[in-house]
N, C-alpha and C positions, 0 to 999 in steps of 0.2 A: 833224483827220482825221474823228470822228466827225461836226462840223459839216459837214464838206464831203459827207459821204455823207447825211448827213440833208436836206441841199439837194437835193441829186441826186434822190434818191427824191420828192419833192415835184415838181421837173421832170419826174422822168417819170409822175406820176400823171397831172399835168396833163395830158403830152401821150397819156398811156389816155383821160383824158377827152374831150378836142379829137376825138381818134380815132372815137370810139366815138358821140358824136354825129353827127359829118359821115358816118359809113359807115351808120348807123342807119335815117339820111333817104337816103339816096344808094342802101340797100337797096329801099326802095321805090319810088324813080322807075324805078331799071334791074330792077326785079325781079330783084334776086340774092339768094336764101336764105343762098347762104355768107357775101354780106359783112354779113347779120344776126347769123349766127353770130360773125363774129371782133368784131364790134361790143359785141357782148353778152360775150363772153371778158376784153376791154381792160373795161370797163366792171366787169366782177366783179374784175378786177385791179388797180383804183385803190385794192380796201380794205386788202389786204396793201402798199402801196406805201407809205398813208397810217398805217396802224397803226404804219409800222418807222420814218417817218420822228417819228412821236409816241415812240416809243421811245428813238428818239436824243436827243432833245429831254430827255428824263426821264433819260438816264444822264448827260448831260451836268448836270443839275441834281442827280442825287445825290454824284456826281465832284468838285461845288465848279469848275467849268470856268468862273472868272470872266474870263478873256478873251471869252467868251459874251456879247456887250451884253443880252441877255434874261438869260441867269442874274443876273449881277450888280444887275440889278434889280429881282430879285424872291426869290432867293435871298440866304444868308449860311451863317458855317458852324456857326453856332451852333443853327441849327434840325431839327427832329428831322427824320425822314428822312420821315411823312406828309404833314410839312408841304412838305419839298423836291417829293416828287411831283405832291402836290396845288398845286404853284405852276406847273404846265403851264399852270392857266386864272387865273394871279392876273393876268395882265398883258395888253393888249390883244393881241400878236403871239401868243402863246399860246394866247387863247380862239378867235381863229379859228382855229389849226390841229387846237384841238379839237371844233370848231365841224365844219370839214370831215372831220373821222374820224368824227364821229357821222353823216353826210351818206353817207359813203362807206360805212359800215357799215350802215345801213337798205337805201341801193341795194341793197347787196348781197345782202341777203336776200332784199330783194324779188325779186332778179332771178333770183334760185335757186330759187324755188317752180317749181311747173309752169304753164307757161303755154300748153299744146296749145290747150286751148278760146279760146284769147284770142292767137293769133298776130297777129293781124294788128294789135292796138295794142302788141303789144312793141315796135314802131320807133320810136314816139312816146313811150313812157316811157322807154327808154332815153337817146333823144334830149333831155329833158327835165330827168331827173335826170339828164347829165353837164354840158350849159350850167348849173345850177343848182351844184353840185359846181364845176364850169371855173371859176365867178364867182373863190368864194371862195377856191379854191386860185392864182390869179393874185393877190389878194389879198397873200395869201402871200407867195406868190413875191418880186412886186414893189415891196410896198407896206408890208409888215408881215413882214418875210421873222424868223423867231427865231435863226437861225444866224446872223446877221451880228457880224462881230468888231469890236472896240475897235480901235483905232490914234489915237497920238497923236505931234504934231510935235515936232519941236526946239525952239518956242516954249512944246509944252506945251498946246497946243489939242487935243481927243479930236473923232474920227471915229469912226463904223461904217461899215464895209465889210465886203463878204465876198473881193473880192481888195486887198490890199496897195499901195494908195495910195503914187504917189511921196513920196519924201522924211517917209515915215512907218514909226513902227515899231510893233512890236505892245507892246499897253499889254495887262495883267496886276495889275488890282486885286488889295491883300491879304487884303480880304474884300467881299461882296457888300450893298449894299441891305437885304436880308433883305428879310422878304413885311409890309406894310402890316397893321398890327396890328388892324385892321378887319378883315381876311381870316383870322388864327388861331381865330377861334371855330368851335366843327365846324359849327353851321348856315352857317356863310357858305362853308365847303369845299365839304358836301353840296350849298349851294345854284346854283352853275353848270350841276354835270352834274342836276339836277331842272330848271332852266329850262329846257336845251338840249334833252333829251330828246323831248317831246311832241312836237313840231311835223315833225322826220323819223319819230316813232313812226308819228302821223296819215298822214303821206307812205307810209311802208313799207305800211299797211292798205290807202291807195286806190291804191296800185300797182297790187295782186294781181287777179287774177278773184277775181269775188262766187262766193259758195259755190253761186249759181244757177245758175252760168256767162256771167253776162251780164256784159259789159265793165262796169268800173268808171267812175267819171266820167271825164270826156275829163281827159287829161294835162296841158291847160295851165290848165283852172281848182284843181285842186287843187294844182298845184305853183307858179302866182300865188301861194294863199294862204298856203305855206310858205315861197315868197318871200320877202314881204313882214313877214312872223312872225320870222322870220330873221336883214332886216335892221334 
């Protein structure tokens, strides 16, 4: 259950994101201020979506929910309870979705400043950071999805899926993987959320209007560079 709501919430961030960029740019061709408005709403909405789906993620790994194909391989039950949290970014399906809450999180400040002096590039940052956000939440989604379940055959062969495979049942390891003993030292904890930080920090600053009032650089050279930083 809690996987299938942590999926959920991840879909619909996605689709704030989708949203909120096509209404962003689509605000400024038709000149409509309101679908700036809702654009900018869905777009501040993607960080609560994403926060609760990282949350699910984290209860399920303090819980020992090894029908979890992410828990079980990165968790176990022997491990203290820092280390169960901090195994959000031990695994690659994990670090993007931590990857994109740090993403979603910077937008989102950024986009809560005041931006009177500078309306007229808020279509394009918004625009900007949700296709940048959209990337890696598809990602997710489709590619690295962390809620997807074990299942294994009557042969004994194991599957991930997140819906229930013919002629498969659900598989329920007794204990998990446990976290790569490379990854227990507190510098190697610490070290994910310090790598990941800067590069949406940087993002978040050249959002905003300059304290002069003058536009900040154009939107797609500084969100290229976090881009690419990124990936």
């Amino acid at each position: 259950m809690i996987a299938n709501v942590g999926f959920l919430l991840l879909l619909l961030a996605l689709a704030c994101a989708a949203y909120a960029s096509a209404m962003a740019l689509l605000s400024v061709w038709r000149q409509q201020p309101a679908w700036l408005a809702s654009a900018h709403r869905a777009a501040v909405l993607t960080w609560p979506l994403v926060s609760l789906a990282c949350l699910a993620l984290i209860v399920l790994l303090v819980t020992d929910h090894f029908e979890i194909a992410y828990v079980a391989s990165v968790s176990g039950r022997s491990m203290p309870l820092y280390l169960k949290i901090t195994a959000l970014w031990a695994g690659q399906s994990g670090s993007l979705l931590f990857w994109a809450w740090l993403m979603a999180t910077f937008s989102g400040a950024a986009l809560l400043r005041n931006w009177d002096r500078d309306r007229a590039l808020l279509p394009y940052v918004i625009a900007v950071m949700m296709v940048t956000l959209g990337f890696f939440l598809g990602l997710v989604v489709s590619y690295e999805n962390p809620f997807v379940r074990l299942w294994q055959g009557l042969s004994g062969e194991s599957v991930t899926a997140m819906i229930q495979p013919a002629a498969m049942l659900a598989f329920v390891p007794p204990d998990g993987q446990g976290l790569n003993p490379l990854l227990r030292h507190p510098g190697m904890v610490l070290h994910p959320p310090m790598l990941y930080a800067p590069s949406p920090w940087r993002r978040w600053r050249r959002a905003g209007p300059t304290t002069s009032g003058s536009a900040s650089p154009a939107a797609g050279r500084w969100s290229g560079g976090c881009f690419c930083h990124s990936a």
